[in-house]
N, C-alpha and C positions, 0 to 999 in steps of 0.2 A: 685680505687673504687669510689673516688668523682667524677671523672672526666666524669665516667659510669653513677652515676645518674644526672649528669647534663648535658649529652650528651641524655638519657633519656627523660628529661624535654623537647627535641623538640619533642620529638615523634607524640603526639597532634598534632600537625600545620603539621609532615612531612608524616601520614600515607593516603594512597591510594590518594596523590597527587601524586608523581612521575611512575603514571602509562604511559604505550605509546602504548595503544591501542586506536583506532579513533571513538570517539565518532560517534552510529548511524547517527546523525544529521548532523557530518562532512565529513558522507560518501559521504553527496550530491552535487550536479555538482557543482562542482565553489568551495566547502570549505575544500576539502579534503588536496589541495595545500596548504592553509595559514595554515590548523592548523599542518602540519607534518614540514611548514616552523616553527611555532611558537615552536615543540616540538626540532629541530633542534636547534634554536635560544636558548633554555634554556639548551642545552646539552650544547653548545660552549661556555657560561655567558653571551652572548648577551643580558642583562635583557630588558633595554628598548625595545629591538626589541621583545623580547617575549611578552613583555604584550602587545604590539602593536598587535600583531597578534592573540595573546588567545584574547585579547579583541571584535577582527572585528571576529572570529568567534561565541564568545557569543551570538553577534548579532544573529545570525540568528538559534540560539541553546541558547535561553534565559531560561532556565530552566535547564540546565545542568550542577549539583552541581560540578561533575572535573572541567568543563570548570570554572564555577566562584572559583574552588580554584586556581587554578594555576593560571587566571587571576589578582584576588585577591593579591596573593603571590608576583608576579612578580612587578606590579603595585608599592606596599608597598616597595619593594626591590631595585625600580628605584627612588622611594622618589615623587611615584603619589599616597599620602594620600586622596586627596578628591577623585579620581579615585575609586580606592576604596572604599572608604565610600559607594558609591554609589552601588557597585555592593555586599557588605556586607551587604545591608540594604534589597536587591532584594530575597540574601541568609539566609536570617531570616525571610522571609516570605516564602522560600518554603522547609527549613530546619531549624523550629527554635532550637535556641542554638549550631547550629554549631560551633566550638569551634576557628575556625581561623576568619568567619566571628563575632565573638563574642568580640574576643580580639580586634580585628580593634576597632569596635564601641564601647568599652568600654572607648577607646584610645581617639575615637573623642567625647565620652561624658563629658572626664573627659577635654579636650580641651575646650568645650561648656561650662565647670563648672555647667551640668548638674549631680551633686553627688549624690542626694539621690537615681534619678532613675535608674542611672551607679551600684548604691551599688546595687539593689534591684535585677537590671536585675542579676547581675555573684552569688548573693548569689542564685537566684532561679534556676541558670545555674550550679551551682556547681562545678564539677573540670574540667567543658566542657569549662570553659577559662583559663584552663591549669593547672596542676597541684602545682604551686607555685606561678606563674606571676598573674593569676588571682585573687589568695589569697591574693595576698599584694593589688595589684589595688583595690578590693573590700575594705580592709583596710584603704586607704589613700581615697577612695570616701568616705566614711564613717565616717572618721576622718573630712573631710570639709563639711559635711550635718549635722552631729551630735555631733562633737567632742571626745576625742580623748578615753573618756567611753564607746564610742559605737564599737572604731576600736583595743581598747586593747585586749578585750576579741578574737577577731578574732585571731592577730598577736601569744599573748599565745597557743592557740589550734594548731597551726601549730607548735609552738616552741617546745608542751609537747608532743603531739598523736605519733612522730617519722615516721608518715607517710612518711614524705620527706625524712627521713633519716639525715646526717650531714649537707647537703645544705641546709633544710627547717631548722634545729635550728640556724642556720647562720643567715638567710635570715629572716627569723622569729626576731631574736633577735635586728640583725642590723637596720631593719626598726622600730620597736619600741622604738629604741635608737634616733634614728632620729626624729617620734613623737615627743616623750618625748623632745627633746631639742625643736623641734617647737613649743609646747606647752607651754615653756618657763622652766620646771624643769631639769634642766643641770644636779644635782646628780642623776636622775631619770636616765636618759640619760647615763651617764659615766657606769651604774651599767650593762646598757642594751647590751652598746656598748664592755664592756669587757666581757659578755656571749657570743656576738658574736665572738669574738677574741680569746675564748679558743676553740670553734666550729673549729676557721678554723688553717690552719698549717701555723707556722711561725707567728702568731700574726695577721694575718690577709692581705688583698691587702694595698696598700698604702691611698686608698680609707675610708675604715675602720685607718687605722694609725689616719689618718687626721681628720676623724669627733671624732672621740673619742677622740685626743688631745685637740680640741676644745671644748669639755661638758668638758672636764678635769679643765681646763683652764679657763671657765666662773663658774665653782665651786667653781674657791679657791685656784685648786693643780697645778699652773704653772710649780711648779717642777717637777712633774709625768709626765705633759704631754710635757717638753721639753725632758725629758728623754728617754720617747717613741718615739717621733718623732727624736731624734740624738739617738738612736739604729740601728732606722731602716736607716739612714742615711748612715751609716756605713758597712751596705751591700746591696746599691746600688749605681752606678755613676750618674744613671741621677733621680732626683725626683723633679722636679724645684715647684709641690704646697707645698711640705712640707718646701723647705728650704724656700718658702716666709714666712711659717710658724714660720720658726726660726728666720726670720728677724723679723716678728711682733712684737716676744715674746723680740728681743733683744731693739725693741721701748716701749717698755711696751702696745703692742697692744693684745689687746685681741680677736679674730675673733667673728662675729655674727656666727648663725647657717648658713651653708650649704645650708640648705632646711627647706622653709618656707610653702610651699603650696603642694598641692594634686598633682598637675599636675608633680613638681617636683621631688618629691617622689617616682610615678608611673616611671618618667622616665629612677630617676636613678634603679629602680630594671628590667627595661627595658633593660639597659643599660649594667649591671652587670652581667644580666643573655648572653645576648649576645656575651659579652667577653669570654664566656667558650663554648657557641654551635660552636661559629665560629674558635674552635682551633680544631674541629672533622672535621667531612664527613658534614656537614649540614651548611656550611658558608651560602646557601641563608639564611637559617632559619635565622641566628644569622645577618646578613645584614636588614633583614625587622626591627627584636627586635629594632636593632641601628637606623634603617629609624624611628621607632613609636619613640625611644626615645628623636629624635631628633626632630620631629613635637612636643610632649609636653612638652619639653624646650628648645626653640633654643638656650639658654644660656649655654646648656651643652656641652660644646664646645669639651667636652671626646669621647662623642656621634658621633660630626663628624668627629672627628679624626679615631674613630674606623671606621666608614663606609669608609674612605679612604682607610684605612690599609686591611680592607677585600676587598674591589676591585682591587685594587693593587695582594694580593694573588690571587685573581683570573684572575689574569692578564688583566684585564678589566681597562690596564695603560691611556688610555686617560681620564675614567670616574675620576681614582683616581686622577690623575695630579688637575683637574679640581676641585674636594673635598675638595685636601691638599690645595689649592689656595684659599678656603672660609673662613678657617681658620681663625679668628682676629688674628692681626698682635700683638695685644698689650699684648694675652692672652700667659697662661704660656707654654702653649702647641705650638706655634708659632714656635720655633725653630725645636720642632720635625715635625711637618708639615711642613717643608722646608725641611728638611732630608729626608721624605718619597718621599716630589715629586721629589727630586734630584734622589733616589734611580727608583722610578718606571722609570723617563727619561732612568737611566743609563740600567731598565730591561725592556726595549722599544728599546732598543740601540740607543740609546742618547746618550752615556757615556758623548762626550766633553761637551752636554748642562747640564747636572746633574754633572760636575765637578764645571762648573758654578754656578750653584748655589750653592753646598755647598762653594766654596769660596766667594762668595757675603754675607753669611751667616755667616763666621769666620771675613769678612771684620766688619761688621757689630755687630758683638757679638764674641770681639776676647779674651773675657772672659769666655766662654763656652764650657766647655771644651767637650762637648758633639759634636759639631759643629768640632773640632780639630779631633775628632776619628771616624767620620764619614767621613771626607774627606780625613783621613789616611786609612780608610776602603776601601774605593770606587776606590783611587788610586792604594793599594795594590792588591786587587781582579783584576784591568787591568793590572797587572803586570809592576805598573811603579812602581818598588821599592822604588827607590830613593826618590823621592819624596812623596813617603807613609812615609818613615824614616823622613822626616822632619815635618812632620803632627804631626807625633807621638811625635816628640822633642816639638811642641807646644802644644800638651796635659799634656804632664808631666811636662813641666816648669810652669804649670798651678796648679799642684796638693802640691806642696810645701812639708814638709813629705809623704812619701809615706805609707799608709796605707797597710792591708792586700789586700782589695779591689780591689785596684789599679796594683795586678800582672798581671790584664790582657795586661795591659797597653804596660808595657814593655815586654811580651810576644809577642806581634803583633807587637812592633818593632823589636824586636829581630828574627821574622820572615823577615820582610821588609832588614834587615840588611844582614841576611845569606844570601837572596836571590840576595841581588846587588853585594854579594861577600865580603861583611869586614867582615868577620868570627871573629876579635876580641869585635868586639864592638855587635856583634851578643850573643854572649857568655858572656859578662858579663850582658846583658839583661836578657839573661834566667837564666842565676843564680841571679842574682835580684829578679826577677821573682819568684824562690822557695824558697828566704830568704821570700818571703813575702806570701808565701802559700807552703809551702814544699813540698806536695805530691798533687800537681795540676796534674794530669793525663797526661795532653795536655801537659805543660810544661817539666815532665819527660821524656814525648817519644821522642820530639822535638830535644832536648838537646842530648839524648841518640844516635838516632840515628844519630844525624849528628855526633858525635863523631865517633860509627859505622862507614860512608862513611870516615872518617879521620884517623882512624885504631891507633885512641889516646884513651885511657884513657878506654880500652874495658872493662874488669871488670866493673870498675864501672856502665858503661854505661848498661852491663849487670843487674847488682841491680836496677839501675834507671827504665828499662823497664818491669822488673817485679813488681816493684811495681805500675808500671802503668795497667798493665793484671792486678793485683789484684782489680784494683779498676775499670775495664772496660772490663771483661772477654769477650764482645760480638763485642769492637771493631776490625773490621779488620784489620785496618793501626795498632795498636797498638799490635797485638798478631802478623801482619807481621815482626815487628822492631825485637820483640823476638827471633823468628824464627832465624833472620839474625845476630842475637849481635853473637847468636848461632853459624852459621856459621863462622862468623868472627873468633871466636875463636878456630873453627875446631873439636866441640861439632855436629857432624852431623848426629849421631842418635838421638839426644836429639831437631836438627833444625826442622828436617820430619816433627813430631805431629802438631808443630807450624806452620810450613807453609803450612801444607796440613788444616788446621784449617782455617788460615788467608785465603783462597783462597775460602774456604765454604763461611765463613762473606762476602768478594768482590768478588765473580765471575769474574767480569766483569773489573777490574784492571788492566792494563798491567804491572806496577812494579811488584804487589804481584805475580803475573804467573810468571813472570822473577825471579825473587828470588826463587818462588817454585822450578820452572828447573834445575836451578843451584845448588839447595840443590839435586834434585832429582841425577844431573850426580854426585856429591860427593859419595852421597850412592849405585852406581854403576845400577841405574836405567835410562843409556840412552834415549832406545825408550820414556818410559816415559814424560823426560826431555824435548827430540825435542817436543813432541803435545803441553809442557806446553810454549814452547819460543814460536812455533807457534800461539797458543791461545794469547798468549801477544802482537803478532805482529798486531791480526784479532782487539787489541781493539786501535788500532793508538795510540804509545804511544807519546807523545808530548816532550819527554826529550831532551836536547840537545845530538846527538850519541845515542840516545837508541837504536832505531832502526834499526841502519849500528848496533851495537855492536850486538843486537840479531842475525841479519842475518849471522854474522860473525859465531856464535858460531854453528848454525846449519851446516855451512858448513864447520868450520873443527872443533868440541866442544871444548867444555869451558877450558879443557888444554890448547890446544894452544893458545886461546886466553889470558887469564893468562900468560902463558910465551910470549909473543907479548908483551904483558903491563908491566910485571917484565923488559920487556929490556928494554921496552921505558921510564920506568921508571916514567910513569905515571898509578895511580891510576885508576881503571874505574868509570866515573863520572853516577851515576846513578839515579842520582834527589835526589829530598827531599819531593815529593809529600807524601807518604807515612807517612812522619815526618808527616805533618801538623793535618792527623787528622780530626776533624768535628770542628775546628773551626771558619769555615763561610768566 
């Protein structure tokens, strides 16, 4: 439901822009080309090229409000703020209070450190510059023309009316907690900043973690607030502001506030709102938010991180490369913008140059353990096993007790391990792995069913994968394993349900069709059977013998293939894909 109304929240900036009908104006000789070129350009994420071409068609259709949103839009979304400024300022004079052209200018007023008349314009514009983004910006101009009597009463009214629902008491709370410590009152701040942290789930983003340790912390309660920040420590591997955090507090340093000024302020709820549009359908939307956040603080270095990481998803890898690379080197974010550009390299097919870098990156910070699972990542996904196992040895020789946290760890080596063939040292990974999270879903199935292809320890293996369907009834690969512990153990009315289930979840699967088949010829459903190996065969299964072994069974079935392999005395080897699961 959060994620509804804060997918919501773009609605404003995304309604009757992405129309694709030709404005009159560009029906005429010579403009019809660019603008179906510029409509084409923004289907594909070509942003730059789109606003290049909405813009050379405006020209000659200056008055047509699509044409300056999408120009607008795009402009913002390529990181051409004065571009737009300009063509916002055109759009409030022939549609005042436009709501997209509203937030621009509110953006470059609060840039200008023009506040009083920034407050006055969005308070007489009302929720036409957006239904929450407006509300704070109006807040924090208001706060730097008047002080912060003038911006409390605002911040309140969104935090009590319930209009925005749980995001506005969040958003509401958090920003007046932030005030509040700009102002200089830390207890004022700590009170505001834990309304907002009961608002949101889990304590809040690491973001909220972090300002609030710090009003904590300039209050008095160093203790409370090392305790919060090593909470949340503890259920995550990479958080590198907070552990400077911890380092501070282990100098006896105390942090200044975060955020001192308007412009700040505005950016980070620019910034915050962003991170949640751009996990929907609407990443331009949430890429402009992060472009405006990042014009009125270039110091918010989160800012450009995220506009990397949304271009990248939108596979726009040479703009992102370019992003991850503006990065400050010194900043705490630095590592993981080295990680992103290696990744976009490797999703550009680059792999060798983005292997590069992530080792340039371990050379250099070979204390980071984030840098060690990244390039155990990146090698594993190429299927150099081996050398993903030894990535992962220099992550966990890094971690010294092994926490709960850390089963990932040895999960992804224990993956890395089965797959190069040392099946012991694979196995005591995964049972590592559930000493330190028992009924980790991934890990159950994983484990389960390689035992399954090993026709060791079936039973249990059976238990193990039921308890993984209980906690992931809608996984495929995980209700296929079932099916098959199933089979193995010669339960073949009891496999059907299951794999005719798993085959609903992955259609398009070639093990889980192969497994279906073979259950299917057990239960005496030949014809059946062959459509289902043939379906397997139609999705090119990549195993080593998958596919000679299917082709075999259609031409003289799965009995005699079975007795073929009972004399040769070899097992049929039929991957492990299926184990893995959605673990990336």
């Amino acid at each position: 439901m959060l994620r509804r109304a804060l997918l919501g929240l773009s609605a404003f900036a995304v309604s009757g822009i992405l129309m694709t009908s030709v404005p009159p104006a560009a029906r005429a000789e010579g403009l019809a080309g660019p603008y179906l070129a510029a409509e084409q350009a923004a289907r594909r994420g070509d942003i730059s090229e789109a606003a290049r071409l909405y813009a050379r068609v405006l020209v000659r259709d200056p008055d047509n409000v699509r044409l300056m949103e999408q120009t607008m839009l795009h402009q913002v979304a390529a990181g051409q703020i004065a571009q737009a400024v300009v063509v916002a300022r055109r759009l409030e004079r022939t549609q005042p209070g436009h709501h997209l052209g509203l937030l621009i200018l509110a953006t470059d007023g609060l840039k200008d450190e023009k506040f009083r008349k920034t407050a006055e314009k969005l308070e007489e514009s009302g929720a036409n510059g957006g239904p929450f983004v407006g509300a704070i910006i109006e807040a924090w101009a208001s706060f730097a023309a008047d002080g912060i009597e003038a911006a409390r009463p605002k911040l309140a009214r969104l935090e009590s009316d319930g209009a925005g629902g749980p995001l506005g008491k969040l958003l509401a709370a958090y920003h007046l907690g932030l005030m509040e410590a700009a102002n200089g009152d830390d207890a004022a701040a700590a009170v505001a900043l834990g309304r907002a942290a009961e608002a949101s789930n889990n304590g809040g983003t690491n973001r909220l973690i972090l300002t609030r340790a710090g009003a904590l912390a300039r209050s008095g309660d160093v203790d409370q607030a090392r305790a919060l920040v090593e909470e949340r420590l503890t259920r995550t591997l990479r958080a590198p502001r907070l552990q400077e955090l911890i380092d501070d507090f282990d100098k006896g340093n105390v942090p200044e506030p975060q955020i001192t000024t308007a412009q700040a302020g505005a950016a980070d709820a620019l910034y915050a709102i962003s991170g949640f549009i751009s996990q929907g359908n609407s990443r331009l939307i949430g890429l402009a938010y992060a472009r405006l956040a990042a014009y009125l603080d270039p110091e918010l270095v989160e800012a450009q991180l995220l506009v990397a990481d949304i271009l990248a998803q939108d596979e726009q890898f040479g703009l992102a490369i370019e992003a991850y690379a503006r990065i400050p080197e010194g900043s705490p974010e630095a590592i993981d913008a080295q990680i992103g550009r290696a990744e976009a390299l490797r999703d550009a097919d680059e792999v060798e140059e983005g292997l590069s870098v992530l080792r340039e990156v371990v050379l250099r910070h070979p204390h980071a353990l984030e840098a060690h699972i990244a390039l155990g990542d990146m090698l594993r996904r190429s299927s150099r096993f081996d050398e993903a196992a030894v990535a992962y040895d220099g992550a966990i020789a890094l971690i010294g007790e092994p926490e709960q946290r850390h089963w990932v760890l040895f999960y992804q080596r224990g993956i890395a391990h089965e797959r190069s063939k040392q099946w012991p040292k694979a196995e005591a990974d995964f049972l590592k792995a559930l000493e330190l999270e028992e009924d980790q879903p991934l890990v159950l199935n994983y484990l389960g069913y390689s035992w399954v292809e090993m026709r060791l320890n079936l039973e249990e293996a059976q238990s193990m994968i039921e308890r993984a369907v209980e906690q992931r009834p809608e996984d495929g690969y995980i209700v296929d394993s079932l099916g098959w512990v199933l089979y193995r153990l010669g339960k073949y009315d009891e496999a059907l349900d299951h794999m005719a289930r798993a085959v609903e979840l992955r259609p398009v699967d070639p093990t889980i069709n192969d497994h279906y088949g073979d259950v299917l010829w057990v239960n005496g459903r030949q014809t059946e059977a062959e459509f289902q190996w043939k379906r397997a065969l139609s999705f090119d299964p990549e195993e080593e013998g998958q596919a000679d072994r299917i082709k075999r069974k259609l031409d003289v079935g799965l009995d005699q293939v079975l007795k073929e392999e009972a004399e040769e005395n070899e097992p049929a080897l039929v991957g492990t894909e299926a184990a893995e699961g959605d673990d990336g």
